[in-house]
C-alpha positions as CSV (number, residue, x, y, z in Angstrom):
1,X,-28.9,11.3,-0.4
2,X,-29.4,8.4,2.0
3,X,-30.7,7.9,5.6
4,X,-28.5,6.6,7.9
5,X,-29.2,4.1,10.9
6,X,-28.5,5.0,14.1
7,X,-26.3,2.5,14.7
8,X,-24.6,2.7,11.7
9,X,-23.7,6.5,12.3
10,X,-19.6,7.0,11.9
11,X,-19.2,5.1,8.8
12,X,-20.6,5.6,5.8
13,X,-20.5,3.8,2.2
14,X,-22.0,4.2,-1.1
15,X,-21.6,2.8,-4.3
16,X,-21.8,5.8,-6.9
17,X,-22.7,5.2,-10.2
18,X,-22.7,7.3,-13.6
19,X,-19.8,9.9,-12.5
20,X,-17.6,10.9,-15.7
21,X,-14.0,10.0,-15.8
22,X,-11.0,12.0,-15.3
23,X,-13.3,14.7,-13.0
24,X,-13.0,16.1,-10.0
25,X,-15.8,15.5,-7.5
26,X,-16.7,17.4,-3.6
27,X,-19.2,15.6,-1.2
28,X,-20.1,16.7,2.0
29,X,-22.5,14.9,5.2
30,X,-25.0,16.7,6.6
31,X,-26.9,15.5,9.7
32,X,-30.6,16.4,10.3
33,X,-29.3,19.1,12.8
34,X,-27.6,20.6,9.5
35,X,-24.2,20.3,11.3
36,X,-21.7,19.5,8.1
37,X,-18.5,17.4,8.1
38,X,-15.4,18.2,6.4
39,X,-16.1,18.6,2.5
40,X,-14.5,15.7,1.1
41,X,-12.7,15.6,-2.7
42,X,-11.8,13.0,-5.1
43,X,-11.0,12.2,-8.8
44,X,-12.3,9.6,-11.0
45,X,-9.6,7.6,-13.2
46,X,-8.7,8.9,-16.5
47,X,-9.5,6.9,-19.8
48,X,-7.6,4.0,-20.5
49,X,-6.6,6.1,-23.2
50,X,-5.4,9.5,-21.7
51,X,-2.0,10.7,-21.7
52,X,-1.8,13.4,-18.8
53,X,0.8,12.3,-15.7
54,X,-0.7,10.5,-12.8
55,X,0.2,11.5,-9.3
56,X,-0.5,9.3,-6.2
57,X,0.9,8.8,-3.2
58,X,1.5,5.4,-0.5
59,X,2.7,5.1,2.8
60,X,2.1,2.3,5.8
61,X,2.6,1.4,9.3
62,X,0.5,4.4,11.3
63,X,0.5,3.4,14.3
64,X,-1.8,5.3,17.0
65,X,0.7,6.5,19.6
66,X,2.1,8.3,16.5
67,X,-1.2,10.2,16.3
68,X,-1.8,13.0,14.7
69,X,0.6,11.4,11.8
70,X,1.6,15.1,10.6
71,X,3.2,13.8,7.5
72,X,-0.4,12.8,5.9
73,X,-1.5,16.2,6.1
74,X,0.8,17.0,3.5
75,X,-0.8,14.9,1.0
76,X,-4.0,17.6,0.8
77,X,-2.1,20.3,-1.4
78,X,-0.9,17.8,-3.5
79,X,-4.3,17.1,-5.1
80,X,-3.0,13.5,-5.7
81,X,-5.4,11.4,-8.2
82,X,-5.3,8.3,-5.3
83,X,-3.5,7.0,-2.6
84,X,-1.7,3.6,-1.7
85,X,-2.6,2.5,2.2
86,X,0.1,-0.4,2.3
87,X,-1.1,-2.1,5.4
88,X,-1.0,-1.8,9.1
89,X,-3.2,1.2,8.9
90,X,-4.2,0.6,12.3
91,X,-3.2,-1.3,14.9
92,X,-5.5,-4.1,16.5
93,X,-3.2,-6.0,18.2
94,X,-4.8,-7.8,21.7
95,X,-8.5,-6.8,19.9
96,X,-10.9,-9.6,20.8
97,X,-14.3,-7.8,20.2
98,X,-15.5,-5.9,17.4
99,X,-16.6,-2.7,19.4
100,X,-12.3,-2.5,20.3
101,X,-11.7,-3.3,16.3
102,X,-14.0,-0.5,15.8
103,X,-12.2,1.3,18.4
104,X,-8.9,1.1,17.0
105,X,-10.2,2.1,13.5
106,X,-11.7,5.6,15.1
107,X,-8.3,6.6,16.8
108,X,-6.6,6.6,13.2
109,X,-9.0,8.0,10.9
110,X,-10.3,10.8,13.4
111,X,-6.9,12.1,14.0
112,X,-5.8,15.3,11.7
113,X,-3.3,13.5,9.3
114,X,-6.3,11.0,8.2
115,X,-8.9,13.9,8.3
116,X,-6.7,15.6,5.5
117,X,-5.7,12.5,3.9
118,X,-9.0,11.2,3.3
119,X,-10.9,14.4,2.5
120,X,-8.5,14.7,-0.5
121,X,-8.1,11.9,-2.7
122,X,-9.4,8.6,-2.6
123,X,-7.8,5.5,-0.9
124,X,-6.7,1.9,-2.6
125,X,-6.6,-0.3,0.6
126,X,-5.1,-3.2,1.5
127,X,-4.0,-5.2,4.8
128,X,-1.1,-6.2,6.6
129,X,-0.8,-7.9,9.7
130,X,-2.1,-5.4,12.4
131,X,-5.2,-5.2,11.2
132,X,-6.0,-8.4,12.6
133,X,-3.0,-9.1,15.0
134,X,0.8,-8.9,14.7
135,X,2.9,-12.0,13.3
136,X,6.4,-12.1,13.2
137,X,6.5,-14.3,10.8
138,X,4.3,-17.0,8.9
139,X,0.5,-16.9,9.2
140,X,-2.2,-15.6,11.4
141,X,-3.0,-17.8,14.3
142,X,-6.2,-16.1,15.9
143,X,-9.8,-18.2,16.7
144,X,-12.0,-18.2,13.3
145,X,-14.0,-15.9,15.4
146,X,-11.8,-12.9,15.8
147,X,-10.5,-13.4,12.1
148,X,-14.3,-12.9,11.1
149,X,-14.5,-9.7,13.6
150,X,-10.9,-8.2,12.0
151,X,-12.6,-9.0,8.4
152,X,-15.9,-7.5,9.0
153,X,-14.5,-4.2,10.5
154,X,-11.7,-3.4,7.5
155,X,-14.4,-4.2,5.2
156,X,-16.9,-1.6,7.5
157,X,-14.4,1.0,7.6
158,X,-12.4,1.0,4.1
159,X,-13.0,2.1,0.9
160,X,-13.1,-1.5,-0.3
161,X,-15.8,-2.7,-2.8
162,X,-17.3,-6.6,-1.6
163,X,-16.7,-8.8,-4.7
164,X,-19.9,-10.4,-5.2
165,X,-18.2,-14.0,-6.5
166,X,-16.0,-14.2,-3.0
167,X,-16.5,-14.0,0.6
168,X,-12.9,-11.8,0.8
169,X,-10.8,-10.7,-2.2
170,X,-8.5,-8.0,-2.0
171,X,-6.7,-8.7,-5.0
172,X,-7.6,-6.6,-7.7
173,X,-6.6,-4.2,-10.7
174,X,-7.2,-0.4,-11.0
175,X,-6.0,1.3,-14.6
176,X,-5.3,5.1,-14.6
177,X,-5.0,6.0,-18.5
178,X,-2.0,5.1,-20.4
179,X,0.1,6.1,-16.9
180,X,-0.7,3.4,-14.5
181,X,-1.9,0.1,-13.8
182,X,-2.6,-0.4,-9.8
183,X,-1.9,-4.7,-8.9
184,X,-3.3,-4.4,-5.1
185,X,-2.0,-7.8,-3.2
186,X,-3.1,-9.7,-0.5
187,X,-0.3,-10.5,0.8
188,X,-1.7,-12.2,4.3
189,X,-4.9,-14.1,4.6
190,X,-3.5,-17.0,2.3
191,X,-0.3,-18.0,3.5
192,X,0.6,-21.6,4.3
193,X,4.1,-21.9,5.8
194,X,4.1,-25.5,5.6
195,X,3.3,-25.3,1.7
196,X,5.8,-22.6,1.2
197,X,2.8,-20.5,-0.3
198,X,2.7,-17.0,0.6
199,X,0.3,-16.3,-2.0
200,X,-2.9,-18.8,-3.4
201,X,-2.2,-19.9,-6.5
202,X,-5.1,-18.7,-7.8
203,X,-3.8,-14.9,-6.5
204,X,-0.7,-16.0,-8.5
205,X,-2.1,-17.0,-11.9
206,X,-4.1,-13.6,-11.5
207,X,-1.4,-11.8,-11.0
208,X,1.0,-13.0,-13.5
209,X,-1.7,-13.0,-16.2
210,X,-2.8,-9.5,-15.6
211,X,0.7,-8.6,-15.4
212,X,0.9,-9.9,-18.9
213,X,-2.1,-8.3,-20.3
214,X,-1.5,-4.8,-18.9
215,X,-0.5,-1.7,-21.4
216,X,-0.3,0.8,-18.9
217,X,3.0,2.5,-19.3
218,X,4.1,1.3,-15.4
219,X,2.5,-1.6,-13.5
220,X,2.7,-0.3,-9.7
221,X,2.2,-3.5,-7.4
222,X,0.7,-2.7,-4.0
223,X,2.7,-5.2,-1.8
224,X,2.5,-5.1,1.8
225,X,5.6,-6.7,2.7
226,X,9.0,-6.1,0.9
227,X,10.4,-8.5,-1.7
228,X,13.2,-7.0,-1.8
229,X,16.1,-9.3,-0.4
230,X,16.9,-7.6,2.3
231,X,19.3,-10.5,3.8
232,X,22.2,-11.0,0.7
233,X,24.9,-8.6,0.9
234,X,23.8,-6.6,3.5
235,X,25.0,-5.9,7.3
236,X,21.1,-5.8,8.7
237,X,20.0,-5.6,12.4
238,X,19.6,-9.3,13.1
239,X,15.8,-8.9,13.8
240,X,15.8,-8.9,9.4
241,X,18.4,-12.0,9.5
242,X,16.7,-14.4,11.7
243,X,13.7,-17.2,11.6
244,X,10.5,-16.9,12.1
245,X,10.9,-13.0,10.6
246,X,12.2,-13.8,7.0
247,X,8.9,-15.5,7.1
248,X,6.6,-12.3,6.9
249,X,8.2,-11.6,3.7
250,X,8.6,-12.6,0.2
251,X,12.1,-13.5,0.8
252,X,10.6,-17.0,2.9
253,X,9.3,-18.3,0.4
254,X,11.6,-18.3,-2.5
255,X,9.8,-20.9,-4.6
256,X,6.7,-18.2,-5.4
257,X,8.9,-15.1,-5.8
258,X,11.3,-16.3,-8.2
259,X,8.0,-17.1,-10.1
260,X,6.5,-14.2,-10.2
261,X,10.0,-12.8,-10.9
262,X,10.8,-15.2,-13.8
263,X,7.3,-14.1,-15.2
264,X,8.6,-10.9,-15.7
265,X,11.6,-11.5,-16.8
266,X,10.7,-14.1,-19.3
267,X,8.0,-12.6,-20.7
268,X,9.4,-8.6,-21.1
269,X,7.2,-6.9,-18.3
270,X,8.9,-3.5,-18.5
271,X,8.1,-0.9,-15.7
272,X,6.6,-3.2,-13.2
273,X,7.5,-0.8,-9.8
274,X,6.7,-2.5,-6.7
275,X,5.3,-0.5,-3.3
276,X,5.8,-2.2,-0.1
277,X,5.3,-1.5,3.4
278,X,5.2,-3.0,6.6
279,X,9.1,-2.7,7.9
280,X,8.9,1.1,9.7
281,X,11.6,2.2,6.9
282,X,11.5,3.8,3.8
283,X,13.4,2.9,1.5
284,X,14.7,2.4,-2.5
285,X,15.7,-0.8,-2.6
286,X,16.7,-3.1,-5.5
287,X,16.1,-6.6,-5.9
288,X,19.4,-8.0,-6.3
289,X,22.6,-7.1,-6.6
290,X,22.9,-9.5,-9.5
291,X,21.5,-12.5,-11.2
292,X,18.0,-11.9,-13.5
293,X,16.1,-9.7,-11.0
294,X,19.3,-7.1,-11.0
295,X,17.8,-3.7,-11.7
296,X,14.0,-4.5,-10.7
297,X,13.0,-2.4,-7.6
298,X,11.0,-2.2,-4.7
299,X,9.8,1.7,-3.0
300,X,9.3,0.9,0.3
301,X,7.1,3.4,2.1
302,X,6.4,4.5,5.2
303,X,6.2,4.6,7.8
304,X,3.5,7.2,8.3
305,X,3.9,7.1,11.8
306,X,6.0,4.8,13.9
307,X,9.4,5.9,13.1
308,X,12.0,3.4,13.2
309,X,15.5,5.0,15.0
310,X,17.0,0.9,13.8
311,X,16.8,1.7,10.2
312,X,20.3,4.1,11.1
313,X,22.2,0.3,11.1
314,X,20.8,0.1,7.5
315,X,23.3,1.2,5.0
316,X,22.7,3.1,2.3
317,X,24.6,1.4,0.0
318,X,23.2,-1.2,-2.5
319,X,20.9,-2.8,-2.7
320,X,19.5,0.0,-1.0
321,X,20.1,4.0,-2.9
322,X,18.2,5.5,-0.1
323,X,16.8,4.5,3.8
324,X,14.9,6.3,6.0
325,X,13.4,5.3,9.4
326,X,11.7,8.7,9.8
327,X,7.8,9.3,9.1
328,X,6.8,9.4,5.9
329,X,5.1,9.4,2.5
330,X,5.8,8.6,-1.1
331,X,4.7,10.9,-3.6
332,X,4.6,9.6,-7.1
333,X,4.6,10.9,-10.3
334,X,3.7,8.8,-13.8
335,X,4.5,10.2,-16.8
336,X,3.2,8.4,-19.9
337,X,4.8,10.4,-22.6
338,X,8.2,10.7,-20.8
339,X,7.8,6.9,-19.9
340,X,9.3,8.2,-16.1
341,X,7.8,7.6,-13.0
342,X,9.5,9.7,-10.1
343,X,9.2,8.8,-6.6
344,X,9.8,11.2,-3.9
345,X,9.8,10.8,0.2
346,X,7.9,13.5,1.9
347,X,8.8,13.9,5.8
348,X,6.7,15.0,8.8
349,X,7.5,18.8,8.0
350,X,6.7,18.3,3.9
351,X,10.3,18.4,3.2
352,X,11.7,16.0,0.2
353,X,14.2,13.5,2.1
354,X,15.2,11.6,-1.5
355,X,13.7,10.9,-4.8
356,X,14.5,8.7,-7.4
357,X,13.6,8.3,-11.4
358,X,12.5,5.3,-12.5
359,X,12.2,4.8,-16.6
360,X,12.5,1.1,-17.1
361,X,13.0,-2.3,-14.6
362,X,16.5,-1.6,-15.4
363,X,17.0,1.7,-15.5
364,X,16.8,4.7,-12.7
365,X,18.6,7.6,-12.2
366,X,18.7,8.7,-8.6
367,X,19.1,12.7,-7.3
């Protein structure tokens, strides 16, 4: 129980403490008027050392003229154990002041896809660039002003724990039994074009270390931006092929992703399945045709609403097994016993568009 301040009144967070894993939880808001919000449900992780399947779900890009996002009402039967929120969860683009951040945060989480979503299951967030302003291509270049408005409102309004050791660190691990090992990126706020760095170094090392150390059965990494090649061998609307845009993505800054490639290569990181948003299409996409990332791959999901009618110029031939540019989600399904982790699209109407089955970095069988 807590008392709220006035002004504070629309958001809400608490840090709970003592809850036993692997159970299912309800919590509900109650003013003094006794008027009730929507009972809310989630479930804690499992035991590093459980064996039941996992299922989550991810999807991006929700923008608010797609309100009410139908396809994230579809999430609530699924009873998912989390969900992946890829980035551009809003859109804050032209926001100078923190009552219009705020603003744009309300529109998307009061509409009925986000009431259902976020009633259900829990939420791993991260950023992309709308939450602050749009780029297409290299870094942020807003007043340190706004960028400390856009940080202060996604910390006020996600389900994102403050690290006590850093004034902003997304980057972080979340283990769910022997099934999965969550690697959430921040993919934004420390890119240097001019140093070819899309990451920190420090993110890196983190990264490739825990990587290393993980014996979760797959290692899902929450990547906002594709880094998938999405330029070799394939025909692409020219908004993918030209400069600045190859810049928002991995695929600018080759130095750093064959690095964190060659890590896992080199050192036998099996099952590492990267998520990605960001590009309004959805999409199985494989690294490489060939050379040493052949047969790593990349779900791209989304987007939950802002449909994308230019993903029809996007073959589906490889690298890509599948593309969509309707609305969507990705439900997910970790299987430590099977070693299988099954991906599956789920459309505005909760129809299955695709799935895949993924059992190793270079294996998948695709239905």
């Amino acid at each position: 129980e807590q008392a709220l301040d006035p002004d504070e009144i629309g958001v809400v967070k608490l840090n709970l403490t003592g809850l036993a894993a692997d159970t299912a939880y309800a919590f509900v808001f109650v003013d003094d008027s006794g008027a009730r919000s929507l009972v809310g449900r989630f479930r804690t992780a499992p035991l590093d050392s459980s064996w039941r399947v996992v299922r989550f779900g991810a999807t991006s890009c929700t923008a608010q003229g797609f309100r009410p996002f139908p396809c994230l009402s579809h999430t609530a039967p699924e009873a998912l154990d989390f969900f992946l929120s890829l980035g551009d969860t809003t859109y804050c683009d032209g926001n100078q002041t923190a009552e219009q951040y705020r603003e744009s945060w309300h529109d998307n989480f009061s509409s009925q896809g986000y009431l259902d979503l976020r009633a259900s299951t829990s939420l791993l967030m991260t950023w992309d660039d709308h939450e602050v302003e749009n780029v297409n291509g290299g870094e942020w270049d807003v007043s340190a002003e706004r960028m400390a408005i856009a940080r202060a409102e996604f910390w006020r309004h996600n389900t994102v724990r403050p690290d006590p050791d850093s004034e902003f660190t997304l980057w972080r691990t979340l283990r769910f039994g022997r099934a999965v090992e969550v690697f959430v990126l921040d993919c934004r706020s420390e890119r240097v074009v001019d140093d070819e760095r899309y990451i920190s170094a420090a993110q890196m090392d983190w990264l490739k270390a825990a990587l290393s150390a993980s014996t979760a059965a797959f290692k899902v990494i929450m990547n906002s931006v594709p880094i998938g090649n999405l330029v070799a061998g394939q025909p692409l609307d020219s908004a993918f092929d030209a400069s600045p845009f190859i810049l928002d993505r991995w695929e600018g800054y080759p130095i750093q992703r064959a690095e964190i490639l060659d890590h896992i290569v080199d050192n036998g990181i099996d099952r590492v399945i990267w998520v990605s948003g960001d590009v309004h299409f959805g999409a199985f996409l494989e690294l490489e045709l060939d050379g040493p990332y052949q047969g790593q791959w990349d779900v791209v999901a989304g987007p939950g609403g802002n449909n994308n009618p230019l993903a029809s110029a996007l073959q589906q031939a490889p690298p890509f097994t599948f593309v969509t540019g309707d609305n969507n989600w990705v439900l997910f399904e970790a299987d430590p016993v099977a070693g299988t982790l099954r991906a599956a699209f789920i459309s505005d109407t909760g129809a299955e568009l695709a799935s895949q089955v993924f059992t190793s970095v270079a294996l998948a069988d695709v239905t």
